[in-house]
N, C-alpha and C positions, 0 to 999 in steps of 0.2 A: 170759476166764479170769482171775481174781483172781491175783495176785504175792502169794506168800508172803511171810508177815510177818516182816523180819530179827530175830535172836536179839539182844538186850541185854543188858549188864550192868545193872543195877541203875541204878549212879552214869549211865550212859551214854544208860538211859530219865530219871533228872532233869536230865540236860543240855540233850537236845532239848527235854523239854518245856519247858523254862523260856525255851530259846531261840525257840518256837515262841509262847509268852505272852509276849514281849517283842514280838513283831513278825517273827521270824524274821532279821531281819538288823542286828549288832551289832558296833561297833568292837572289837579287840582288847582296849586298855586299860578301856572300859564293861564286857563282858562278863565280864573278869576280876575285876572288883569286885561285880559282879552275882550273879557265881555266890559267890562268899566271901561275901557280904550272907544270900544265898538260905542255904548252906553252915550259918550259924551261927546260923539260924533249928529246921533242923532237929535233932530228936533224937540219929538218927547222921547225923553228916556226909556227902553222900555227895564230898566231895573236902576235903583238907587243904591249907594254903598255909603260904608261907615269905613274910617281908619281903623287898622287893625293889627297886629301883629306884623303880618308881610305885608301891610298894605293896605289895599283894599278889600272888602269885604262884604256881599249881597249876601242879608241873611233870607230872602224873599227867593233867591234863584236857588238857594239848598231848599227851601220850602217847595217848590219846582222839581228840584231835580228826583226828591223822594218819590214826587207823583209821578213823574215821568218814567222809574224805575218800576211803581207800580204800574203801571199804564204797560209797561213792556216795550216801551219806545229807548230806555239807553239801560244799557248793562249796570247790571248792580255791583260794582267796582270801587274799592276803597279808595283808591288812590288817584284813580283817571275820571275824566268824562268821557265815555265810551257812546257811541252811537250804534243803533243796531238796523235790522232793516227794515224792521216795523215803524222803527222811528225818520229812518230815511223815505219810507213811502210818505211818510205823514209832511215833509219837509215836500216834495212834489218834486219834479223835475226842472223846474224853473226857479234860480235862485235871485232873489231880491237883488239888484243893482247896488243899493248899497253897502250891501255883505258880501257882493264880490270884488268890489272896489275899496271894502276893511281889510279881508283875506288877502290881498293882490299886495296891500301896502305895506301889513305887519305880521301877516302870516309866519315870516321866516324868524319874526323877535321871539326869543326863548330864554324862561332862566335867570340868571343876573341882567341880561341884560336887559331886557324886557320889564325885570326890579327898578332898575334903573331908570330905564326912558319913564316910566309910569312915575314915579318920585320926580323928575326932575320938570316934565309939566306940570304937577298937578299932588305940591309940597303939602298940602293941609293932610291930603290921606297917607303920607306917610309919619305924621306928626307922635302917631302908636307904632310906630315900626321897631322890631330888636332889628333889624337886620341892614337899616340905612348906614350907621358908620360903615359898613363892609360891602354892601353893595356900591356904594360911590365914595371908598377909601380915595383920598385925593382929591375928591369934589368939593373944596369949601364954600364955593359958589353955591353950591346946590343944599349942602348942609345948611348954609346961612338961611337960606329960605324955608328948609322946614323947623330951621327955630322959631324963626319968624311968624310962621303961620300959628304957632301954638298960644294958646288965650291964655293970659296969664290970671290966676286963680286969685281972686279977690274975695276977702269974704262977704257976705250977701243974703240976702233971701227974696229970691225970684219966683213967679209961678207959670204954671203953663198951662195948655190945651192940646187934647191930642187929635182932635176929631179931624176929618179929613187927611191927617199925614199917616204915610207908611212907617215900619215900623224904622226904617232907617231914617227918615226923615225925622222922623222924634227924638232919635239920636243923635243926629249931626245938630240940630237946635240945642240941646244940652249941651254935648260937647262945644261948640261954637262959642255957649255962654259962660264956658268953664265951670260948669255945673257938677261937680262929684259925689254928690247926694241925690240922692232923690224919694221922697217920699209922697206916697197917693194917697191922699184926702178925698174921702169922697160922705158927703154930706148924706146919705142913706146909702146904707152897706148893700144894695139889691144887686141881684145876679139875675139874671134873663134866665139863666139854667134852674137855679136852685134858690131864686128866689131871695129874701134877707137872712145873709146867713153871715156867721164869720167865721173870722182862721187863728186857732190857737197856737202861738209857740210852744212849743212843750221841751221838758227834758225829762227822760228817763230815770227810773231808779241809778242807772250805773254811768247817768251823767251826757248820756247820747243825745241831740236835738232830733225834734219831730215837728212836723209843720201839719198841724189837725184839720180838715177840712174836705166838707163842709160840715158847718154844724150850726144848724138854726136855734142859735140861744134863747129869744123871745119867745119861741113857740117850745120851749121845755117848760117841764114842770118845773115849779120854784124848785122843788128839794135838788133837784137837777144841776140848779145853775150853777154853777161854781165859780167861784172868785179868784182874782188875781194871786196866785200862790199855793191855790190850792193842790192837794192832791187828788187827783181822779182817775177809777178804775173803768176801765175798758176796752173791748177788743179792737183794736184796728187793722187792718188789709191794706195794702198799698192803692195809692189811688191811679190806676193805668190810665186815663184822662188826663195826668198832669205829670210832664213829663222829668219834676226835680224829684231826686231821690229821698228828701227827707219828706215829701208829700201823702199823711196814709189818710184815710177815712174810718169814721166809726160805724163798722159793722152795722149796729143798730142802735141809733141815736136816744133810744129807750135806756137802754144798758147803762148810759153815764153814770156816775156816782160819783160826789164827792168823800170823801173817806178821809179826809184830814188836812192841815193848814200849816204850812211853812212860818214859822217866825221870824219875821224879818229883820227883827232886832238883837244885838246881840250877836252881830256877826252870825244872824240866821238861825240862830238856834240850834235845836237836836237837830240833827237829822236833815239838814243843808245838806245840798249838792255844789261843790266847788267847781269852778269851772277855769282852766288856764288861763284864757283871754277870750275878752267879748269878742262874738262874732258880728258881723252886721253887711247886707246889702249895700255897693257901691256901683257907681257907672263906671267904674273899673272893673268888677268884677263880671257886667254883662258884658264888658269885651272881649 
């Protein structure tokens, strides 16, 4: 009895097949150039990338590849992108014309080299590279260009909208604008999930950051509410729904208490928490 054929997206049938016209099994950093190569060949893209460390980088096609792992169609492998047979049946026996005509032309690019060729068409996405001095040592020609390509940082205050773009898409517009902040304003704190709620910074008695959420403030009791500085007891659990480490939730949103108030003055009073150096969110730091 024949195994039903798994349902694809679009981008998700150009993935395997290209990975499947490559050979089926591909390094990380290869593949990621390969498919950006592939990417800007075709008409509509089927994946977007941002500069990145080596390069390029589709954070949508790792969003992909996890499913595809779970799906059972490519191996779950650290370091490669591995094809498997479940994932080759799903790819069909007939390979798109275009993707054997990408394979045919760059298949054999690997490596630095492949660093290279990718940087020297296409200077803006190596603009975050550690590895461009060394990849094209001797290339000044090519170096000039990705100085060139970078937006030089003026100061400013710009705003944006993200509605209809991908997530790389919203990044190469920041970046592009030279944008190195970024902060979300949003005129009603509502969550489709959870409704109006908000996200408390916290630090710990022994000076550790916590990111509290969610916590529906309005719908607490006053005695509840607690104010900027304040101290408050209660239990929290990691939130598995969100995947930064300092993210917990409060067990039970009943439990809050405020229990005492920092004095701001006076170099903070008793019983300040010192802290080495502010920490803070950058579009440096999401790359």
């Amino acid at each position: 009895m024949a195994l039903p054929t798994p349902v694809l997206l679009n981008r998700q049938r150009h993935l395997l097949s290209l990975l499947d016209a490559l050979g089926g099994r591909v390094s990380n950093m290869d593949f990621q150039k390969l498919l950006f190569l592939y990417s800007q060949e075709e008409v509509t893209p089927p994946y977007e990338f941002v500069p990145y460390k080596f390069g390029v980088f589709s954070f949508t096609s790792y969003a992909d590849r996890r499913k595809l792992v779970e799906r059972g169609l490519l191996s779950d492998e650290e370091n490669v992108w591995a094809l498997i047979d479940i994932g080759r049946r799903a790819v069909g026996t007939e390979a798109q014309p275009a993707v054997t005509r990408f394979a045919q032309a760059n298949g054999r690019l690997r490596g630095d080299a492949l660093v290279a060729d990718t940087y020297r068409r296409f200077p803006y996405y190596a603009t975050r590279s550690e590895i461009a001095r060394t990849v094209l040592r001797g290339a000044a020609g090519a170096l000039q260009r990705i100085e060139n390509a970078r937006r030089s940082r003026e100061a400013g205050l710009l705003t944006i909208g993200y509605e209809g773009l991908s997530l790389e898409g919203y990044l190469n517009r920041l970046l592009q604008s030279g944008v190195t902040l970024l902060c979300d304003v949003r005129r009603n704190p509502l969550s489709r999930k959870y409704g109006e709620t908000v996200c408390t910074a916290d630090l710990r008695e022994d000076g550790s950051w916590v990111r509290m959420y969610p916590v529906p403030f309005r719908r607490l009791n006053e005695t509840k509410q607690y104010r900027k500085f304040d101290w408050v007891e209660c239990r929290l659990q990691r939130h598995t729904a969100d995947p930064r480490p300092e993210t917990f939730r409060p067990v039970d949103h009943s439990e809050l208490q405020p229990v005492g108030h920092l004095d701001t003055k006076r170099g903070w009073g008793t019983g300040g928490v010192s802290c080495s150096r502010a920490q803070r969110s950058t579009i440096d730091s999401m790359l």
